[in-house]
Gaussian input, Z-matrix of N, CA and C with variables (Angstrom, degrees):
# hf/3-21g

backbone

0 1
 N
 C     1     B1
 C     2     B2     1     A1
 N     3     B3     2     A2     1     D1
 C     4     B4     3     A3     2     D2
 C     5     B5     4     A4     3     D3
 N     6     B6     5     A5     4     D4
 C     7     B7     6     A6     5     D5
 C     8     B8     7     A7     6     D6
 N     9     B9     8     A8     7     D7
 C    10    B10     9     A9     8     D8
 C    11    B11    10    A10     9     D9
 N    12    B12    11    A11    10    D10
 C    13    B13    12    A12    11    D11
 C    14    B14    13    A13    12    D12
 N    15    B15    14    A14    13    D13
 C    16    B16    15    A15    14    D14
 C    17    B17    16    A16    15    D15
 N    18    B18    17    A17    16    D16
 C    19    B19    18    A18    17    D17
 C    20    B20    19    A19    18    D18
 N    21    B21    20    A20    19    D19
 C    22    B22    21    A21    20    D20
 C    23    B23    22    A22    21    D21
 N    24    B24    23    A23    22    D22
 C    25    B25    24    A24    23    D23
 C    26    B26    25    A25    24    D24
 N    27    B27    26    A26    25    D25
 C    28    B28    27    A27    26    D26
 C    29    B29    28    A28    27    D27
 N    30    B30    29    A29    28    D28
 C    31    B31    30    A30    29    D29
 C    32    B32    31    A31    30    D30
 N    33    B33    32    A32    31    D31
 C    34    B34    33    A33    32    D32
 C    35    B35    34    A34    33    D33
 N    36    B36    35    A35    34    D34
 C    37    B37    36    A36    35    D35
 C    38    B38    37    A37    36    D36
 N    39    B39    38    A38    37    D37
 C    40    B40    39    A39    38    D38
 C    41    B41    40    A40    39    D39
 N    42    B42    41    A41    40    D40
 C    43    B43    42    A42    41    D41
 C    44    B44    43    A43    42    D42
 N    45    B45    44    A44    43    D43
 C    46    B46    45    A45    44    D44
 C    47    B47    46    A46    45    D45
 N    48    B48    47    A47    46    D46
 C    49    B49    48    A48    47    D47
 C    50    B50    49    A49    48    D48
 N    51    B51    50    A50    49    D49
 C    52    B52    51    A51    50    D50
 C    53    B53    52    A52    51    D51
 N    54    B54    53    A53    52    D52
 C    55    B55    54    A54    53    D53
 C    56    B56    55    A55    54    D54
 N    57    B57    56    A56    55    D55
 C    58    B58    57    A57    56    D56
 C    59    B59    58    A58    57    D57
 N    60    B60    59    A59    58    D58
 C    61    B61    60    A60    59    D59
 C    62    B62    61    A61    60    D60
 N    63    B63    62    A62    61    D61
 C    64    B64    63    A63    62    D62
 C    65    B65    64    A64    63    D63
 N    66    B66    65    A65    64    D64
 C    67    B67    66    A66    65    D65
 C    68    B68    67    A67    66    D66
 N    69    B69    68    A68    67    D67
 C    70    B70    69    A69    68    D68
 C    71    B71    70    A70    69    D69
 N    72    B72    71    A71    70    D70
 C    73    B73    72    A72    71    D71
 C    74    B74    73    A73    72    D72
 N    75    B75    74    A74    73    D73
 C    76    B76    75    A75    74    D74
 C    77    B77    76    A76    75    D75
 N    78    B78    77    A77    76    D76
 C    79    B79    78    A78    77    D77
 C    80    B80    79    A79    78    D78
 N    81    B81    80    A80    79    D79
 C    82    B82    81    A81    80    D80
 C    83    B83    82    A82    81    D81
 N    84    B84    83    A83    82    D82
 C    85    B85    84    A84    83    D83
 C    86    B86    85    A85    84    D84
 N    87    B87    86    A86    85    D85
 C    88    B88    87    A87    86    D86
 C    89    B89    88    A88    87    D87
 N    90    B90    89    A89    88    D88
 C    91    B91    90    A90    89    D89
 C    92    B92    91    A91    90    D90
 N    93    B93    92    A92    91    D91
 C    94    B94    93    A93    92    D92
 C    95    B95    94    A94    93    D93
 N    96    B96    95    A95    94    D94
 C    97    B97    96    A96    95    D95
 C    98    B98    97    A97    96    D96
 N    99    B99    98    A98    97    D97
 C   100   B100    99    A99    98    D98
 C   101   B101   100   A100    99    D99
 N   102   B102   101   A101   100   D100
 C   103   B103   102   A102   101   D101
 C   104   B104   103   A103   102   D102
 N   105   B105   104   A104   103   D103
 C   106   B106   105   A105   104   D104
 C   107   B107   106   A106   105   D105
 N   108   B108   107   A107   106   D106
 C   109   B109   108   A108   107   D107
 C   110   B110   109   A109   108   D108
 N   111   B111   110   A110   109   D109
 C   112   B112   111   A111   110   D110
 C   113   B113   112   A112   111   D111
 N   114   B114   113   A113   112   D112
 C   115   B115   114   A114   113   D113
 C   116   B116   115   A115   114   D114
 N   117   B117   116   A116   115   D115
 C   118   B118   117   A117   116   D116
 C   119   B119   118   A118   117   D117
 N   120   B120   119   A119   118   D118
 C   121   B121   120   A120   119   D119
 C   122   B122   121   A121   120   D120
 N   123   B123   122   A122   121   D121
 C   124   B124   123   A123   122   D122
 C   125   B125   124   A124   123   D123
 N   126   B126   125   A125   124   D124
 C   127   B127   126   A126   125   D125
 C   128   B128   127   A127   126   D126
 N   129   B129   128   A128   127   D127
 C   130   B130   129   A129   128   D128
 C   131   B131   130   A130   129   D129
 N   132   B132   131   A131   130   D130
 C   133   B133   132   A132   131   D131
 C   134   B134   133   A133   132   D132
 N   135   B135   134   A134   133   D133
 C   136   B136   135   A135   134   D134
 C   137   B137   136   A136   135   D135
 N   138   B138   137   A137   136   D136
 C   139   B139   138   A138   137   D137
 C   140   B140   139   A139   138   D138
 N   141   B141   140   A140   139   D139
 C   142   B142   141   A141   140   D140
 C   143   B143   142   A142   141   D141
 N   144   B144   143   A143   142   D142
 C   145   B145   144   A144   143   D143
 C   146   B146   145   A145   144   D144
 N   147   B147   146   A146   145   D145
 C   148   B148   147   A147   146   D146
 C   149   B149   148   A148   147   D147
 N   150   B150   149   A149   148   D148
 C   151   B151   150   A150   149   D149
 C   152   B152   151   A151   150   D150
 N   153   B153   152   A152   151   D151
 C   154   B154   153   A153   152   D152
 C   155   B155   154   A154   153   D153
 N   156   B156   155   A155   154   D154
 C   157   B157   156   A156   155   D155
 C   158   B158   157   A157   156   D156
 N   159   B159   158   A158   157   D157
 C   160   B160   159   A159   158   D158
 C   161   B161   160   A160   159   D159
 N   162   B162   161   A161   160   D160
 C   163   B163   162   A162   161   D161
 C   164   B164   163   A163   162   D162
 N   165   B165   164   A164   163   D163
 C   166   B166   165   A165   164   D164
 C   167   B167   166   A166   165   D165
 N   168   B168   167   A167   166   D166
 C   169   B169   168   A168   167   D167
 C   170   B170   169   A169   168   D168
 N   171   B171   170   A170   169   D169
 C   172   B172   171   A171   170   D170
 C   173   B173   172   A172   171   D171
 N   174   B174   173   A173   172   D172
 C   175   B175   174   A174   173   D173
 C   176   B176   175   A175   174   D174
 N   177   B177   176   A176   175   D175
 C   178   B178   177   A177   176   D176
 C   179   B179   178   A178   177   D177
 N   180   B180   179   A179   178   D178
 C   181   B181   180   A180   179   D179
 C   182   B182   181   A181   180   D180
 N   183   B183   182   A182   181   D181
 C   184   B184   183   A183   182   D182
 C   185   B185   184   A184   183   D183
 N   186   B186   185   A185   184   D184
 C   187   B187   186   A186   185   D185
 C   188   B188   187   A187   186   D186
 N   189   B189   188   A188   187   D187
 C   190   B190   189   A189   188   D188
 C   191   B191   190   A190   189   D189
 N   192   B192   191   A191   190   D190
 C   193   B193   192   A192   191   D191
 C   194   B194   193   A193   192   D192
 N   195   B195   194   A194   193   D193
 C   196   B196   195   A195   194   D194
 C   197   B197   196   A196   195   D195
 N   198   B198   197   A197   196   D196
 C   199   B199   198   A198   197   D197
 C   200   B200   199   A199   198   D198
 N   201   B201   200   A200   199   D199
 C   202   B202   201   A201   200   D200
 C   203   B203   202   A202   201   D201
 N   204   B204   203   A203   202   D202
 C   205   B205   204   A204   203   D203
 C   206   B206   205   A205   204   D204
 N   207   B207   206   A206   205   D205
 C   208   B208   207   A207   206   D206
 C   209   B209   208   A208   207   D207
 N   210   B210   209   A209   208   D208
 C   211   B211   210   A210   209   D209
 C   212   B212   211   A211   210   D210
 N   213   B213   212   A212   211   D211
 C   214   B214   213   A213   212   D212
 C   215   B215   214   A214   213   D213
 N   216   B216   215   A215   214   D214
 C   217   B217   216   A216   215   D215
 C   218   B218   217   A217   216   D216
 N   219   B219   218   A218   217   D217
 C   220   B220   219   A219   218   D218
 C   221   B221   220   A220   219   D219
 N   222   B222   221   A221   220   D220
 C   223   B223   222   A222   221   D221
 C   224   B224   223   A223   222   D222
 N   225   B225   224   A224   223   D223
 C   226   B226   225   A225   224   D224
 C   227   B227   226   A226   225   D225
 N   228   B228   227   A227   226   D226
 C   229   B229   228   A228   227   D227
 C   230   B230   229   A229   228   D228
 N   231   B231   230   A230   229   D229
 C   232   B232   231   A231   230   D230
 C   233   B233   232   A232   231   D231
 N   234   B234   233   A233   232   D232
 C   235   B235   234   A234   233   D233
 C   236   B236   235   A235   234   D234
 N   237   B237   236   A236   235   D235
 C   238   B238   237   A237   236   D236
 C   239   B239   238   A238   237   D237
 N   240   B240   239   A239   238   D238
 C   241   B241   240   A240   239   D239
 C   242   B242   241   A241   240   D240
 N   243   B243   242   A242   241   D241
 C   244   B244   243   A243   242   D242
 C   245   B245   244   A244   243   D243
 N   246   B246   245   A245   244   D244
 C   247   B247   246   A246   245   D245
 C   248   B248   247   A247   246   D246
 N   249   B249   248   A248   247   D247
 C   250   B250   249   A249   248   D248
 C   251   B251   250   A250   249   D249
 N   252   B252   251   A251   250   D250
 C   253   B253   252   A252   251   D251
 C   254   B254   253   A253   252   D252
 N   255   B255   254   A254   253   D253
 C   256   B256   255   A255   254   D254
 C   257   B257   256   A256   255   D255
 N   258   B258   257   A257   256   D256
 C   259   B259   258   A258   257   D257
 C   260   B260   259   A259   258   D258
 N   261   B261   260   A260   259   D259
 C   262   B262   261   A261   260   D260
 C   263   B263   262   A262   261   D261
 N   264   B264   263   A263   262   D262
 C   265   B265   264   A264   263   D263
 C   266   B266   265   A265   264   D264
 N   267   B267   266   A266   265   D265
 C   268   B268   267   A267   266   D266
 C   269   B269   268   A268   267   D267
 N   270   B270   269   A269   268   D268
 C   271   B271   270   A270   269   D269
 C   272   B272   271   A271   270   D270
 N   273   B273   272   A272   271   D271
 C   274   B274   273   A273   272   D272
 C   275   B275   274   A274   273   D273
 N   276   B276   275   A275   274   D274
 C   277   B277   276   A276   275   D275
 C   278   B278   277   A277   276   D276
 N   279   B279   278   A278   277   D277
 C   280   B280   279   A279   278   D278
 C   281   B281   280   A280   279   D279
 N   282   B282   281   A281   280   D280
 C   283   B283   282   A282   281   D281
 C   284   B284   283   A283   282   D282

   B1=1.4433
   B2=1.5331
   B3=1.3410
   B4=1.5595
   B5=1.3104
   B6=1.3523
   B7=1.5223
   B8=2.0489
   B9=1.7534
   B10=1.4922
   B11=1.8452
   B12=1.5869
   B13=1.0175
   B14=1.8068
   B15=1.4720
   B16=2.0596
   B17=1.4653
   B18=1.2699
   B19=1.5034
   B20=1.2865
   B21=1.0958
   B22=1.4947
   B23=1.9914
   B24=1.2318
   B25=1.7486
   B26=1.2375
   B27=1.8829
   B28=1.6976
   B29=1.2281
   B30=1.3039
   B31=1.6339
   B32=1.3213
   B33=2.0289
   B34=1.0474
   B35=1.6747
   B36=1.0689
   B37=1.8051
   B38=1.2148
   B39=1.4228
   B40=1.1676
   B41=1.5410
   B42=1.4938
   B43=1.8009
   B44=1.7259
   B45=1.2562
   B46=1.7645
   B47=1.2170
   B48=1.6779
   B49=1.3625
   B50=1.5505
   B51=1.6685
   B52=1.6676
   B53=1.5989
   B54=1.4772
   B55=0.9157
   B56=1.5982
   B57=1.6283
   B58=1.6359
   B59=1.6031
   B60=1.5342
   B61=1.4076
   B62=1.7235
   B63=0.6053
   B64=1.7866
   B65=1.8033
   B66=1.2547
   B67=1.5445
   B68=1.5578
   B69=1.2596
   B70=1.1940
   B71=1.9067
   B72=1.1057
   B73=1.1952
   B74=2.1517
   B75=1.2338
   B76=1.4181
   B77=1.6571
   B78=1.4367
   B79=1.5066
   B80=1.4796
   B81=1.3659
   B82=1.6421
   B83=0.9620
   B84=1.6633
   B85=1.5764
   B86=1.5664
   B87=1.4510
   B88=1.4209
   B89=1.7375
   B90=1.3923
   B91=1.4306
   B92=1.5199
   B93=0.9073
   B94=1.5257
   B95=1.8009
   B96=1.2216
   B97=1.5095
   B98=1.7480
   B99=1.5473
   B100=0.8867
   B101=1.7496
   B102=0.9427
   B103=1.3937
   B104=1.7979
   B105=1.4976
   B106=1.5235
   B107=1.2728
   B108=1.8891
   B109=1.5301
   B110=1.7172
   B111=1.3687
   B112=1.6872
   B113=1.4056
   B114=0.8266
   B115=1.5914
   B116=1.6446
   B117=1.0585
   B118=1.5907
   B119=1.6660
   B120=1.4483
   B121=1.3356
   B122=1.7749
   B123=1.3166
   B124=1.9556
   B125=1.7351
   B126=1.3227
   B127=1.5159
   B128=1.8749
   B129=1.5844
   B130=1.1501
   B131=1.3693
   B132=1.5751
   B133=1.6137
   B134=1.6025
   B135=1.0658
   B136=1.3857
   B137=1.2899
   B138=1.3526
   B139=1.1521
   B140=1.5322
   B141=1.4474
   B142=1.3399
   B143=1.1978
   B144=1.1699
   B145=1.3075
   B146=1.6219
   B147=0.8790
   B148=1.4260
   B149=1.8893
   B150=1.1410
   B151=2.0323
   B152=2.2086
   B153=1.5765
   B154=1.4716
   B155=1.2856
   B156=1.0970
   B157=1.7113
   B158=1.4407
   B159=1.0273
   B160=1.4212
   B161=1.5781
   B162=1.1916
   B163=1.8530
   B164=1.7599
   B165=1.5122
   B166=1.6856
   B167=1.4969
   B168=1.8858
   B169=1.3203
   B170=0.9428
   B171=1.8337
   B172=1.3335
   B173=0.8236
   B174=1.6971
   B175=1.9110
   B176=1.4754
   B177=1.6428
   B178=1.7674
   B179=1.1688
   B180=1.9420
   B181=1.2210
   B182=1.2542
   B183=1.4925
   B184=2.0425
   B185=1.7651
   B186=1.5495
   B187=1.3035
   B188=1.3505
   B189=1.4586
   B190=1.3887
   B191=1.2835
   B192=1.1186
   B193=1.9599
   B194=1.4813
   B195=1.2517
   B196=1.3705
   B197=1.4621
   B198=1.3824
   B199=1.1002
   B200=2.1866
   B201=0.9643
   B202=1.4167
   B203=1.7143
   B204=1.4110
   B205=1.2019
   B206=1.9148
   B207=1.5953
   B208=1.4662
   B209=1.4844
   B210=2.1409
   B211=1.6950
   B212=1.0271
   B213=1.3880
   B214=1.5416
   B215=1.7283
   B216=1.3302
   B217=1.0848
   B218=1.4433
   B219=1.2505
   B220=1.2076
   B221=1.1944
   B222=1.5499
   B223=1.8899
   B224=1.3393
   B225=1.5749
   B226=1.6299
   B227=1.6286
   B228=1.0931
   B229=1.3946
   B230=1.5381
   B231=1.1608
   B232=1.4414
   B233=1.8291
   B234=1.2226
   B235=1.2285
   B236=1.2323
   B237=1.8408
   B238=1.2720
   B239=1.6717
   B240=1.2321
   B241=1.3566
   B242=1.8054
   B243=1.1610
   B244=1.7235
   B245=1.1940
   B246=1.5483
   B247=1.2415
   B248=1.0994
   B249=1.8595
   B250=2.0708
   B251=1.4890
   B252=1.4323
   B253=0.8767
   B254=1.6390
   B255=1.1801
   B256=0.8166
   B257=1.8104
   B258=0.8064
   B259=1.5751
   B260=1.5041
   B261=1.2345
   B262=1.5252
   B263=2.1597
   B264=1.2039
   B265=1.8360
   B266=1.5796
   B267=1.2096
   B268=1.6419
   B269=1.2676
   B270=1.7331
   B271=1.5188
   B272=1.1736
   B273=1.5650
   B274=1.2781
   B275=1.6200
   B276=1.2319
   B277=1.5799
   B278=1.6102
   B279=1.5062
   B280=1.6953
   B281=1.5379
   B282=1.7501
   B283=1.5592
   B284=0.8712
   A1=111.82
   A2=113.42
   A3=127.72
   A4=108.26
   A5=135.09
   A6=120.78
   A7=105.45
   A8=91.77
   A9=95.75
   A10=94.21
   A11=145.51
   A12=150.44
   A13=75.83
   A14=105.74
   A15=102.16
   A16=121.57
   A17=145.58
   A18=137.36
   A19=126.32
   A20=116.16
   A21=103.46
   A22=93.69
   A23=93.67
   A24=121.77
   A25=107.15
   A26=106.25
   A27=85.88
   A28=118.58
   A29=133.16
   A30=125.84
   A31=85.18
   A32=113.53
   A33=119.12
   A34=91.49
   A35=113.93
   A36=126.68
   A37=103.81
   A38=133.90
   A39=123.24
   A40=134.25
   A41=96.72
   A42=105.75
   A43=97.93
   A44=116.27
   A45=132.49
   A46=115.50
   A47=119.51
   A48=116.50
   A49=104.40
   A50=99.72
   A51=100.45
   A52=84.18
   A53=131.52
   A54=113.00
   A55=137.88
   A56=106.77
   A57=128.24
   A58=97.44
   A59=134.57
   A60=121.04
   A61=116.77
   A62=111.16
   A63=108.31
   A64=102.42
   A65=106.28
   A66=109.77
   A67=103.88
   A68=135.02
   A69=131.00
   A70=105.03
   A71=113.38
   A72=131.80
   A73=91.82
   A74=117.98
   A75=137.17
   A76=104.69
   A77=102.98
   A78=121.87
   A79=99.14
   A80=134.23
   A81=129.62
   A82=145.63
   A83=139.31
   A84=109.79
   A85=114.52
   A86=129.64
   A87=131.71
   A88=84.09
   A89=104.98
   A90=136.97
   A91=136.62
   A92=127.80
   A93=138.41
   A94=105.70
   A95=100.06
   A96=98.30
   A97=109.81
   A98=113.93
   A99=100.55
   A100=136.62
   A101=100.58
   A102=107.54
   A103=126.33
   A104=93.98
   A105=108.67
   A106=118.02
   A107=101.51
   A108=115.24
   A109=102.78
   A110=99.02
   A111=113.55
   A112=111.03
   A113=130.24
   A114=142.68
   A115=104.27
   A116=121.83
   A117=116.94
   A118=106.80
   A119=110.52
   A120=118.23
   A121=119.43
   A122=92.46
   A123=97.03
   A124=110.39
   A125=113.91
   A126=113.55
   A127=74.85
   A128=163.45
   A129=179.90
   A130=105.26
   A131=115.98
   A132=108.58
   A133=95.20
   A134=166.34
   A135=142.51
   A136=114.18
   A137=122.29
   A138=123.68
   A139=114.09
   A140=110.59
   A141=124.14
   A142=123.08
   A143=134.23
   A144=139.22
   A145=97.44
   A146=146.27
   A147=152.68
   A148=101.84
   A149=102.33
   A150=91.54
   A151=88.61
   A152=82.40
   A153=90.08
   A154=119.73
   A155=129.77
   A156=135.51
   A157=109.45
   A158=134.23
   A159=113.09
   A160=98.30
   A161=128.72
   A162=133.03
   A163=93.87
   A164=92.47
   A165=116.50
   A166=130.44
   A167=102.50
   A168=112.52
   A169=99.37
   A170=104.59
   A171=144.26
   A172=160.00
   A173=113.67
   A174=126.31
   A175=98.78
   A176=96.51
   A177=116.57
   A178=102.91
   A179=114.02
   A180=107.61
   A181=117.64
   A182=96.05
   A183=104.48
   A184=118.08
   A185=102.71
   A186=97.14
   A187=151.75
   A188=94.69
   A189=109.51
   A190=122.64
   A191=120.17
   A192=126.46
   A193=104.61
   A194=132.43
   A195=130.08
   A196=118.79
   A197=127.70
   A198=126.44
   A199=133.95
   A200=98.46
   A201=90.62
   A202=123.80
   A203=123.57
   A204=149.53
   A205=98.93
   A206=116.07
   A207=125.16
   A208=129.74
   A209=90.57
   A210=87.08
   A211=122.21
   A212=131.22
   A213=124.84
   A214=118.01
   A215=108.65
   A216=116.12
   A217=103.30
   A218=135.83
   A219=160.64
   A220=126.90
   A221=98.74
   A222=122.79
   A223=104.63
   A224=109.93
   A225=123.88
   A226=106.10
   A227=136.33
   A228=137.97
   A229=119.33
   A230=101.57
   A231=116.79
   A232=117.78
   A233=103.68
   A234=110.15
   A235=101.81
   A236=128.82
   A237=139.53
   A238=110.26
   A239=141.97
   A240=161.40
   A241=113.84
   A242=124.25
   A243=154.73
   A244=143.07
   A245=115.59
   A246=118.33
   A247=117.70
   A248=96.62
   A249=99.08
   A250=107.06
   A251=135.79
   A252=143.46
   A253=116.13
   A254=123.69
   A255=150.62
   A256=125.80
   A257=95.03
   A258=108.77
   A259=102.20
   A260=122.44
   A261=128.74
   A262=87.67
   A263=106.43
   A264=93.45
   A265=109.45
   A266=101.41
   A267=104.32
   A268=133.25
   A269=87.54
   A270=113.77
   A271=117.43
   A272=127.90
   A273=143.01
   A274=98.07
   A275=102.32
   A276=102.70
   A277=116.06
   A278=97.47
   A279=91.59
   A280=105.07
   A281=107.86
   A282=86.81
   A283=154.50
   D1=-26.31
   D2=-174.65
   D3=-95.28
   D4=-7.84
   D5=-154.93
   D6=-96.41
   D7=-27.49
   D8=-169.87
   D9=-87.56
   D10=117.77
   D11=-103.49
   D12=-139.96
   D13=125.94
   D14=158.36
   D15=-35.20
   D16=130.71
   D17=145.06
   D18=-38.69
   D19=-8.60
   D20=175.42
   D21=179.53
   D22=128.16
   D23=-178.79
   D24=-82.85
   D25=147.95
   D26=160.64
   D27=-94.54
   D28=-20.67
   D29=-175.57
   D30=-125.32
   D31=-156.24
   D32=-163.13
   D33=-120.03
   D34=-3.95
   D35=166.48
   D36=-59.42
   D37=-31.07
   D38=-154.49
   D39=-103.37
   D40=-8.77
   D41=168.46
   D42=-75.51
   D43=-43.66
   D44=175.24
   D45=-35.89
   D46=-34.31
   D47=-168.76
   D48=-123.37
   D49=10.74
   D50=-175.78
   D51=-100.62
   D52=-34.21
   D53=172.22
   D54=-59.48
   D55=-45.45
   D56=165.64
   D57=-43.97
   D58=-68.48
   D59=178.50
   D60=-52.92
   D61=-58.56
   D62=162.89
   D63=-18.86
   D64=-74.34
   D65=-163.65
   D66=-74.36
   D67=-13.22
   D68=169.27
   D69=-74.88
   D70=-68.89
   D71=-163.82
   D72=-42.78
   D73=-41.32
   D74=-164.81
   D75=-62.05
   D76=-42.01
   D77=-170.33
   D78=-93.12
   D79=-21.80
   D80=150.20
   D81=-26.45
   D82=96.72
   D83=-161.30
   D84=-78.55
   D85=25.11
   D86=142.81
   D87=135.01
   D88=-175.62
   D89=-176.71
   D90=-137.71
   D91=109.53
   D92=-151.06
   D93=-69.20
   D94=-34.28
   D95=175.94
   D96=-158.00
   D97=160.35
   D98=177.35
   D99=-72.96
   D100=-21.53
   D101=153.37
   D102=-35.15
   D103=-47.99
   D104=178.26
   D105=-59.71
   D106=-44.88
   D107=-174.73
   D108=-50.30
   D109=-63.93
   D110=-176.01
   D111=-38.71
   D112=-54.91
   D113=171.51
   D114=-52.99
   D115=-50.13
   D116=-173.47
   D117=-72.39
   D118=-47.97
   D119=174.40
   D120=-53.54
   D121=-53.46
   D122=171.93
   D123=-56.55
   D124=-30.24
   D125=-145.39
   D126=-99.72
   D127=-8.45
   D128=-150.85
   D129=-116.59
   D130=-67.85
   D131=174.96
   D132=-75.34
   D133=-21.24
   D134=175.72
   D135=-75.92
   D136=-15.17
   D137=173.98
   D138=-80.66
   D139=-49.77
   D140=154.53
   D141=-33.78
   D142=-52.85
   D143=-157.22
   D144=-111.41
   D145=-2.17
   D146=174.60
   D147=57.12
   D148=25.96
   D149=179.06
   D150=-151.53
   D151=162.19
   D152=169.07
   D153=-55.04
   D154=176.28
   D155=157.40
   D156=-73.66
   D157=101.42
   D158=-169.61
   D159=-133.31
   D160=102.03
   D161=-170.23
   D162=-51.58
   D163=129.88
   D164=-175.41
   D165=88.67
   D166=12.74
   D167=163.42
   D168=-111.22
   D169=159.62
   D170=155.70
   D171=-77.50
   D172=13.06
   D173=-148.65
   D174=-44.76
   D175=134.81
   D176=146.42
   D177=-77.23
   D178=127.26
   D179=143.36
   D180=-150.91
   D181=138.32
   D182=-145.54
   D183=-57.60
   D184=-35.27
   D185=161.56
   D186=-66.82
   D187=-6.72
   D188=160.66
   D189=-100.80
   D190=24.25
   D191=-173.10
   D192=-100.10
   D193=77.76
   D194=151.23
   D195=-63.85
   D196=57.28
   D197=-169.02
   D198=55.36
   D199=-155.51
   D200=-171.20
   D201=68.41
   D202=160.47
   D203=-163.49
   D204=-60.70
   D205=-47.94
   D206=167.78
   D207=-125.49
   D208=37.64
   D209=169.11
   D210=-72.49
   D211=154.66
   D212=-165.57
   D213=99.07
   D214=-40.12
   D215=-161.00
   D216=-84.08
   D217=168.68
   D218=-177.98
   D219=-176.43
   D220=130.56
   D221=-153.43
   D222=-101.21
   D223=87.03
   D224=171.76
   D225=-33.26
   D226=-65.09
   D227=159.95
   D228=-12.66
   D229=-65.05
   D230=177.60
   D231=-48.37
   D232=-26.94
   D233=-154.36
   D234=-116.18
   D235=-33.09
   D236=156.14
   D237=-58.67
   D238=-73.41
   D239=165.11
   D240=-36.72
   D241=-46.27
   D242=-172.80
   D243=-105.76
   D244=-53.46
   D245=172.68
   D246=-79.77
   D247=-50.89
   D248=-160.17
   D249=-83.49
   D250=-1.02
   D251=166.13
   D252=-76.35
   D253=-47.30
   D254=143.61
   D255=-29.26
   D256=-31.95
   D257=-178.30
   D258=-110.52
   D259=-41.80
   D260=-163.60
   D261=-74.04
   D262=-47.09
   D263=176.79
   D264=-51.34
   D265=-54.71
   D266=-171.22
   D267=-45.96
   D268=-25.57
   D269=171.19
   D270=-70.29
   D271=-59.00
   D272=-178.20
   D273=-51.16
   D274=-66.87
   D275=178.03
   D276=-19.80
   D277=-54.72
   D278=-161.00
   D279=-103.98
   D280=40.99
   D281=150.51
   D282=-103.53

């Protein structure tokens, strides 16, 4: 579900924490439905990011700052609207 990468990110936080869910999701002993996935994945970046998902924030978070103008940063939007949607098909797909 992780290997084929979005076309286009919203900050530079966000390949950083698409990767960290990758390696979480890996160490999972699986998920009964996709619904579940979504829930484990949201409840992973909030942990990550130390704030809710809330569309039109920005969390800094330092381990994800490879430099640049919004390293660190990560675009709740992106990830509400893009990713987890995005991931939650891929899921369904492969059950």
């Amino acid at each position: 579900m992780f290997d084929e990468t979005p076309l286009k990110w919203g900050l530079r936080g966000d390949p950083h924490l698409w990767d960290d869910l990758r390696d979480e999701v890996r160490h999972h002993p699986g998920f009964d439905t996709a619904d579940d996935f979504l829930l484990f994945l949201r409840a992973s970046i909030e942990r990550a990011i130390g704030k809710p998902l809330i569309e039109g924030q920005y969390p800094y978070v330092e381990k994800f700052n490879s430099g640049g103008m919004s390293g660190g940063r990560i675009d709740c939007g992106f990830w509400l609207n893009t990713a987890l949607p995005l991931l939650r098909f891929r899921f369904s797909v492969h059950l």
